[in-house]
MMTF fields as JSON, N, C-alpha, C and O atoms, coordinates in Angstrom:
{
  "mmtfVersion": "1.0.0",
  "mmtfProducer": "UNKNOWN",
  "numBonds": 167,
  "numAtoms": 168,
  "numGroups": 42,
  "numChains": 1,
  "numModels": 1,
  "chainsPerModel": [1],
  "groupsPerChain": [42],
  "chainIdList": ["A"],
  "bondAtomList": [4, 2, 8, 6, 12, 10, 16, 14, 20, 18, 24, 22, 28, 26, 32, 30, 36, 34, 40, 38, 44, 42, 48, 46, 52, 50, 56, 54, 60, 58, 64, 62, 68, 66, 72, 70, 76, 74, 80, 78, 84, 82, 88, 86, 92, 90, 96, 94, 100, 98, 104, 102, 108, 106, 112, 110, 116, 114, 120, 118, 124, 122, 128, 126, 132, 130, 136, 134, 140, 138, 144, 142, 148, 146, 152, 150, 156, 154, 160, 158, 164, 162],
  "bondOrderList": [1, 1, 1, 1, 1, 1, 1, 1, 1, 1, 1, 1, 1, 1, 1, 1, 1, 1, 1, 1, 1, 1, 1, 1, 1, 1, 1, 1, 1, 1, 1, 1, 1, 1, 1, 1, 1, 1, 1, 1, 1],
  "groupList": [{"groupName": "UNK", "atomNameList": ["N", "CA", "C", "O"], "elementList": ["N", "C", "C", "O"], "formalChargeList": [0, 0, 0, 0], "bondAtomList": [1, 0, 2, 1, 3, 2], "bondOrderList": [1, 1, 2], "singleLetterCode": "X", "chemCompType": "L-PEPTIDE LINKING"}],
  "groupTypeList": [0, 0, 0, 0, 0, 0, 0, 0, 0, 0, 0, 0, 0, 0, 0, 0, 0, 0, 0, 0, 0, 0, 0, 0, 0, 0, 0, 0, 0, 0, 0, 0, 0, 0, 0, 0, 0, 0, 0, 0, 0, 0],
  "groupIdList": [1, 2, 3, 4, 5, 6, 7, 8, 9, 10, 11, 12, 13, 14, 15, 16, 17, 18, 19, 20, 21, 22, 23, 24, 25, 26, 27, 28, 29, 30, 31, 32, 33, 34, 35, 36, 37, 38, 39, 40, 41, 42],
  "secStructList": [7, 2, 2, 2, 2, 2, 2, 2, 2, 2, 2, 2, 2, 2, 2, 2, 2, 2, 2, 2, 2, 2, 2, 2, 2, 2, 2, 2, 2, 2, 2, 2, 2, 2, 2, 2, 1, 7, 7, 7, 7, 7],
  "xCoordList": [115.105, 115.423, 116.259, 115.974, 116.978, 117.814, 117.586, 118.248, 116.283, 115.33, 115.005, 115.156, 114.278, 113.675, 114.274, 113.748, 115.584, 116.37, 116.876, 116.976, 117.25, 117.151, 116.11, 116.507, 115.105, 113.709, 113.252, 112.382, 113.632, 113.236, 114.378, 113.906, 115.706, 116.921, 116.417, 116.252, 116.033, 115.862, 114.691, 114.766, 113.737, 112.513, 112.799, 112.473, 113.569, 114.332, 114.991, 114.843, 116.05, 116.501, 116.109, 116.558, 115.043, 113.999, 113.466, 113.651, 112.893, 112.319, 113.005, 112.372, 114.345, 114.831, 115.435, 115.474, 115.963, 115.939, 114.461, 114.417, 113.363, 111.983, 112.044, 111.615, 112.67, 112.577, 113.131, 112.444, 114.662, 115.583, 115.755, 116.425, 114.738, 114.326, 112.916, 112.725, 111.953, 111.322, 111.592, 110.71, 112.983, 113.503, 114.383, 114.78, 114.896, 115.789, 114.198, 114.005, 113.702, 112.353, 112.11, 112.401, 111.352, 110.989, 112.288, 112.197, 113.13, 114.408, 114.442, 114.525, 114.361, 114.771, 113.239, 113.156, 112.051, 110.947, 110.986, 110.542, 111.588, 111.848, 112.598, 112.156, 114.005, 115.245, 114.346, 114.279, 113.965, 113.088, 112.076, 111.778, 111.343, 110.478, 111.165, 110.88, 112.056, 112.706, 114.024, 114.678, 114.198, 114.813, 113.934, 114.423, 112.615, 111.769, 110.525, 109.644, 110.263, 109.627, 109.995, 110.778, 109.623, 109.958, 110.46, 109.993, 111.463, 111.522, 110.551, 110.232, 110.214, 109.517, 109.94, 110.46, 109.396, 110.464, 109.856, 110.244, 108.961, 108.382, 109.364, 108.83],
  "yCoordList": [73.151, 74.518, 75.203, 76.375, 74.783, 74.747, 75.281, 76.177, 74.567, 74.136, 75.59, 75.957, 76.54, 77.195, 78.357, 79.229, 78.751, 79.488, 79.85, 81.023, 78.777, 78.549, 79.339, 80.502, 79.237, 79.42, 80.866, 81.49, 81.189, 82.617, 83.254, 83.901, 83.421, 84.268, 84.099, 85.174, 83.139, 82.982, 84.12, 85.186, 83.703, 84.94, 86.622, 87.57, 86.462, 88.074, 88.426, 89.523, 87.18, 87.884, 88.257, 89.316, 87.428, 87.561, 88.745, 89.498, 89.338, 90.368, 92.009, 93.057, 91.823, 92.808, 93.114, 94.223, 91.909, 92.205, 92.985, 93.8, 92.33, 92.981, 94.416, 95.276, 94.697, 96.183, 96.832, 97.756, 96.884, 97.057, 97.513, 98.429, 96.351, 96.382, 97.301, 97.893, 97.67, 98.658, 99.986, 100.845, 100.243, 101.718, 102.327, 103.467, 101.217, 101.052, 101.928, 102.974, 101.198, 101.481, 103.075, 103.825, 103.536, 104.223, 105.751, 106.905, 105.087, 106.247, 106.654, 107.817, 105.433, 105.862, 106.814, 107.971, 105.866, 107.16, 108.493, 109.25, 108.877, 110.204, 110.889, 111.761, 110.158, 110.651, 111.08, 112.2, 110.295, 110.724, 111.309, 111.935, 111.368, 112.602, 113.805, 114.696, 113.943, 115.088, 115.401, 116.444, 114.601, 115.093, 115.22, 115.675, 114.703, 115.424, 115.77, 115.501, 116.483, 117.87, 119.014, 119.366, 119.666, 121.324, 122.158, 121.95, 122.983, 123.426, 124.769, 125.477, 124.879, 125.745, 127.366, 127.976, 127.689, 129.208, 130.407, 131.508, 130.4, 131.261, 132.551, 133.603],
  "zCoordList": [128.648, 129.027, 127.944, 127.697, 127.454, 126.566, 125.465, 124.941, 124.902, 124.076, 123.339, 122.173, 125.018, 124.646, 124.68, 123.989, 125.503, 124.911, 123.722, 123.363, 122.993, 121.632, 121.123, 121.056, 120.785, 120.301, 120.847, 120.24, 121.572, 122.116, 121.497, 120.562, 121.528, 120.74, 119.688, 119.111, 119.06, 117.463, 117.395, 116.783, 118.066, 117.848, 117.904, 117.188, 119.124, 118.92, 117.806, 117.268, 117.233, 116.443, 115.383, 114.944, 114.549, 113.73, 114.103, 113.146, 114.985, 115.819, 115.519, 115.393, 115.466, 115.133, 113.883, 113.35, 113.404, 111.864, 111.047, 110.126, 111.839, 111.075, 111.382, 110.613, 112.699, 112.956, 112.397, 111.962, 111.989, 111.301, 109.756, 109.277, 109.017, 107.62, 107.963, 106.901, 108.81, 108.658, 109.075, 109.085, 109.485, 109.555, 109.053, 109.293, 107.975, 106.642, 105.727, 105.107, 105.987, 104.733, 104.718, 103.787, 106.289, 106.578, 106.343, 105.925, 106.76, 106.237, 104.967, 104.573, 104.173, 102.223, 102.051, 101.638, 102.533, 102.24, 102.33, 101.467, 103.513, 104.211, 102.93, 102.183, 102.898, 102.145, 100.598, 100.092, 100.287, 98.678, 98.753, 97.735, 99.641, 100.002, 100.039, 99.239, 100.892, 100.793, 99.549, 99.589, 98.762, 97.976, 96.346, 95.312, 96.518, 95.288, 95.506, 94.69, 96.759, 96.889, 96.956, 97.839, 96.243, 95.772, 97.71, 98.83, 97.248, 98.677, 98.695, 97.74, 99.972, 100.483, 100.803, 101.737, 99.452, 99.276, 100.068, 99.676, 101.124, 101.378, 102.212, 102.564]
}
């Protein structure tokens, strides 16, 4: 029982670090997107 408590937290936590490092990612994209496209002078 024990066992698999173990093994399931571990999976979460793995689980959210992956989430974590893909909204780290997804943020810097944004941030440099928007800081070297021309602004919209209309």
């Amino acid at each position: 029982m024990l066992k698999k408590i173990i093994i399931i937290a571990g999976i979460l936590g793995v689980a959210a670090f992956v989430v974590k490092k893909v909204k780290d990612a997804n943020d810097e994209r944004a941030l440099w997107h928007e800081a070297t496209t021309s602004p919209d002078l209309r």
